[in-house]
C-alpha positions, -999 to +999 in steps of 0.1 A: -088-634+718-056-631+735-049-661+710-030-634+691-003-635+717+001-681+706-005-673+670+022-650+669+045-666+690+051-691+666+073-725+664+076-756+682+084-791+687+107-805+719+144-817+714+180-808+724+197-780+717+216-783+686+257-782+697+261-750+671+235-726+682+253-717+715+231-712+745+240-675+746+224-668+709+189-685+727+191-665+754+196-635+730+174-646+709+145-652+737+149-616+750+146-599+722+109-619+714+096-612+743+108-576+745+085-577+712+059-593+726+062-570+757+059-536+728+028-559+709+008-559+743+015-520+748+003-507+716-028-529+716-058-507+720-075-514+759-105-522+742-085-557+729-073-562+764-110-564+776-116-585+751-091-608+760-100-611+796-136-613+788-131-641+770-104-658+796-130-651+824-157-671+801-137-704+798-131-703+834-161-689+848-184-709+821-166-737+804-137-748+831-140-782+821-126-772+790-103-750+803-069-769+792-081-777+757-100-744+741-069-723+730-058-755+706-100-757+699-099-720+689-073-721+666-084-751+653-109-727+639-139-750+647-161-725+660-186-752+664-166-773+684-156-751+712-197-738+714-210-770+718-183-785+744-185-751+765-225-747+764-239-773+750-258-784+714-276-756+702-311-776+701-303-788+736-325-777+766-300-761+788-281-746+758-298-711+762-300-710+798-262-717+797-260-690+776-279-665+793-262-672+828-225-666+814-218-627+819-187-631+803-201-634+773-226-610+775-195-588+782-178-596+752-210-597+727-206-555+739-170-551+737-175-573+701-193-544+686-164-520+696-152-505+656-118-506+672-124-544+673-127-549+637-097-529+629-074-549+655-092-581+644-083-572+610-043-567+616-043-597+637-064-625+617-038-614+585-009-628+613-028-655+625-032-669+588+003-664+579+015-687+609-012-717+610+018-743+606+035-723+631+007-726+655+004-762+653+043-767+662+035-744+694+008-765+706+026-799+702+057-780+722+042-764+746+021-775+777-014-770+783-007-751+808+018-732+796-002-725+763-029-715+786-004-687+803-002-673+767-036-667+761-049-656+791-022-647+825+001-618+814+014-622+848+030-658+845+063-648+826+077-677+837+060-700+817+058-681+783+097-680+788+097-718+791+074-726+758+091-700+742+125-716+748+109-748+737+110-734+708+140-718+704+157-748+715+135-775+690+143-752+661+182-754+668+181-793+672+168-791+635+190-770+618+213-740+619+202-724+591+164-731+602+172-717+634+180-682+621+153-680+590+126-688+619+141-666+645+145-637+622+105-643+606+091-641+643+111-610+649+098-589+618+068-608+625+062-590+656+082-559+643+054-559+613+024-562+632+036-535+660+041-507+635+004-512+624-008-514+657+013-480+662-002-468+631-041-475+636-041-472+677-012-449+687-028-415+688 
């Protein structure tokens, strides 16, 4: 589920940095988005986080060979897709032992039932369908890897700062005027979506 943190990081593409967005406004630029992705992680309720690493801990503990493809699969929105390649057809003879043996999931079918879930589920599938074209431009930017560090390792910095400069730097290559229009949408993106978390979960 930590797919919220791609589908709201929006943007994409891989180029040269246009010669009127000076390097210093990227840099700005990139500090202040992942200050705001820093605040969207705080005021998510814990019960999201375990979510999250429930579901990370299933693709590599259950499904590793799919490991460098499922965040693209999952917000591809093919559900069936990402169940068959990670367990098998459903009519298949191994599919329910597969099933049974991943505690992962078990883990998240409990945390799934959470009310909290549907109320963060709620605020963050409304995001998530706003930026579908934005999605798609992060996943053709960014490497699997680095994708992969977006979903699922908070502690790898390093590479969210590369795909999100990526970004930053495909969307000067195209235009000025795109440049600021984007940068300013992801900013009150993430502005919008951590006042409701504030509102629904900061108690």
């Amino acid at each position: 589920m930590h797919t919220f943190l791609i589908v709201i990081i929006v943007y994409g593409g891989f180029g040269f940095i246009s010669a009127t967005i000076p390097t210093s406004t990227i840099d700005s630029d990139l500090s202040e988005i992942n200050k705001l992705s820093e605040d969207l992680r705080k005021f998510s309720p814990d019960i999201a986080r375990q979510l999250i690493e429930a579901t990370c801990q299933m693709i590599s503990q259950c499904c590793p060979k799919i490991k460098s493809t499922f965040v693209s699969m999952a917000l591809s929105g093919d559900k069936q897709e990402l169940t068959d390649k990670c367990f098998g057809k459903k009519d298949s003879s191994n599919f329910l032992l597969n099933v049974l043996s991943c505690s992962p999931l078990i883990k998240m079918t409990k945390i799934a039932m959470d009310p909290q879930i549907t109320k963060y589920m709620l605020i963050m599938t409304h995001k998530s369908n706003q930026d579908t074209e934005d999605t798609k431009m992060i996943l053709d930017t960014c490497t699997e890897e680095e994708v992969y560090s977006v979903a699922c390792d908070w502690n790898r910095s390093d590479l969210q700062d590369t795909c999100q400069r990526k970004v930053l730097e495909k969307l000067a290559e195209q235009d000025d005027q795109i440049y600021k229009d984007k940068v300013q949408q992801t900013k009150e993106g993430y502005t919008k979506v951590i006042d409701e978390l504030k509102k629904e979960f900061d108690n």
